[in-house]
C-alpha positions in Angstrom: 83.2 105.7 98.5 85.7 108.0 96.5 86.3 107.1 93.4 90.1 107.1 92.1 90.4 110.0 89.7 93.4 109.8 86.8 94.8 113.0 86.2 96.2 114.0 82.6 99.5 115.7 84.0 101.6 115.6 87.4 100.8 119.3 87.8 97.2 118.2 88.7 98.1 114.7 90.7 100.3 117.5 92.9 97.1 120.1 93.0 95.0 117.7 93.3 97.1 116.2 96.6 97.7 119.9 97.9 93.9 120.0 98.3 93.5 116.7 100.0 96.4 117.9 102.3 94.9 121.2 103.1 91.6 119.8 103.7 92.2 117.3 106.1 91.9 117.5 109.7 95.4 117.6 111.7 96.0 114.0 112.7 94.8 112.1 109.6 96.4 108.7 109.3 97.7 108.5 106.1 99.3 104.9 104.3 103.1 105.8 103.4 105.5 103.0 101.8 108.2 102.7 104.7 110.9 103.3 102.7 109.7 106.8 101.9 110.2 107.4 105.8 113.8 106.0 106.0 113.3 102.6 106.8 115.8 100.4 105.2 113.2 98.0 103.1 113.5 98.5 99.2 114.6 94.8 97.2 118.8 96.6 97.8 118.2 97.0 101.5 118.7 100.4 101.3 115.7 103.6 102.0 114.1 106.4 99.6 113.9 108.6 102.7 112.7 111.7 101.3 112.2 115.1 104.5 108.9 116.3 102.2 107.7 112.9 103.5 108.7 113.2 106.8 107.6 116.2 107.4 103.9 115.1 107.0 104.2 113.6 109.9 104.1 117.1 111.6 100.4 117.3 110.9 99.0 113.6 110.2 99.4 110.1 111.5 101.7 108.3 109.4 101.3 104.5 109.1 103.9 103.0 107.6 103.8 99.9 105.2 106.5 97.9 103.1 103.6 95.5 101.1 106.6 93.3 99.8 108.5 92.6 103.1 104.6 92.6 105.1 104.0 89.9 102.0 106.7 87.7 103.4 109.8 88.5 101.3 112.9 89.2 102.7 115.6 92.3 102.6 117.0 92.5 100.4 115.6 90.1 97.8 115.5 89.8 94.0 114.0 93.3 91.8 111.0 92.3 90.9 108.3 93.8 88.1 104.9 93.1 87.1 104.1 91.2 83.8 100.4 91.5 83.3 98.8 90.5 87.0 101.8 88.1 87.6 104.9 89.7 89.4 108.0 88.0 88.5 111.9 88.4 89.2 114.5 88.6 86.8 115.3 85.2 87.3 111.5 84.1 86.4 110.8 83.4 90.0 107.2 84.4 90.6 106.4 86.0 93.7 103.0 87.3 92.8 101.6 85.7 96.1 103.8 87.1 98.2 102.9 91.0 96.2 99.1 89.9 97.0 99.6 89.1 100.7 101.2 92.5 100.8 98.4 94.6 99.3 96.0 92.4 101.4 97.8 93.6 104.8 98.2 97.1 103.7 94.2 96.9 102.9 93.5 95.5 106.2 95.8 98.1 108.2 93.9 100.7 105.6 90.6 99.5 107.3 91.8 99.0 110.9 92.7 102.6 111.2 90.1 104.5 108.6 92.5 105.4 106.3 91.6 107.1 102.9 94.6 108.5 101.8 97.8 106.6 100.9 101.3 108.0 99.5 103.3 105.4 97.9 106.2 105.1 96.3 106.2 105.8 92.8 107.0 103.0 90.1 107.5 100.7 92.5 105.7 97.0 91.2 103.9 97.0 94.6 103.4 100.5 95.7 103.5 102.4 91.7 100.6 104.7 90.6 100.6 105.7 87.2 103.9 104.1 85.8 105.6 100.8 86.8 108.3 99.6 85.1 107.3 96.9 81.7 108.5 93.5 83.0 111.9 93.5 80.9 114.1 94.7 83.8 115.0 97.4 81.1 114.0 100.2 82.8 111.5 101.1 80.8 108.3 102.4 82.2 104.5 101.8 81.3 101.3 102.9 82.1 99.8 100.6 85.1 99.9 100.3 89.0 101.7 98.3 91.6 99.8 95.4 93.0 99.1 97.0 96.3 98.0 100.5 94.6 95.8 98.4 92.0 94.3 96.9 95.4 93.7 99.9 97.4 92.2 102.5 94.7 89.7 99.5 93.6 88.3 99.7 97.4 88.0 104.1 97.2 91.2 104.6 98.9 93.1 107.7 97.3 96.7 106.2 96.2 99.5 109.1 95.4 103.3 108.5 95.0 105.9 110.8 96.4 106.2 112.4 93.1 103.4 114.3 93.8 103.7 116.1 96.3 103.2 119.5 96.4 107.0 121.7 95.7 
């Protein structure tokens, strides 16, 4: 089993990710938060589409995952962020069930295709690695991890976000 490394700067998270990339044979599945591949599935209904994404998909098997719509909620729904290991709204309305279901799927489609790789999208209260934002709904970020990262790095699976990339 790998065991999920921290890194003390995003120069090595993106060196360290380079080196995965490089080493892996062409066709790789690799776990990607849909929104980072267009789809229209973040809590506004709209995408973080980025082409450095994309363009993975030249080389590897992308397998796309939204844990928060897979857990049941809609599009577009309430911003939500983690307090502790509950996940709330700004309204108060927990929907830590629904983040669970989520991670559970994206574990299961993580062990249905042999995945070991996963690039999520970064502060996100389900997907986040590193940072997610601190529960106020003031924007302010803290160390942690999404609910569907958390998940996935305690089973060995490599998480990464979008912000580390290689240039």
């Amino acid at each position: 089993m790998v065991k999920p490394q921290d890194y003390s700067s995003d120069q090595d998270r993106q060196g360290a990710l380079a080196r995965i990339l490089a080493a892996l044979p062409a066709g790789t599945p690799i776990l990607v938060s849909a929104c980072l591949l267009g789809e229209a599935c973040r809590y506004d209904g709209r995408d973080n589409g980025l082409p450095a994404v994309r363009a993975l998909a030249d080389r590897f098997t992308l397998c796309p995952i939204c844990p928060e719509v897979a857990g049941g909620l809609p599009i577009p729904r309430p911003p939500a962020e983690r307090q502790g290991q509950a996940v709330r709204t700004a309204a108060g309305e927990d929907v830590t069930a629904a983040y669970r279901l989520g991670a559970a799927k994206a574990l299961a489609l993580v062990r249905d295709r042999g995945i070991r790789l996963a690039i999520l999208k970064a502060k996100s209260p389900s997907c986040g690695r590193g940072q997610v934002y601190d529960g106020t709904f003031s924007r302010r970020l803290v160390p942690g991890d999404g609910v569907t990262s958390e998940c996935l790095e305690a089973k060995g699976i490599r998480v990464f976000t979008e912000k580390d990339l290689p240039g």
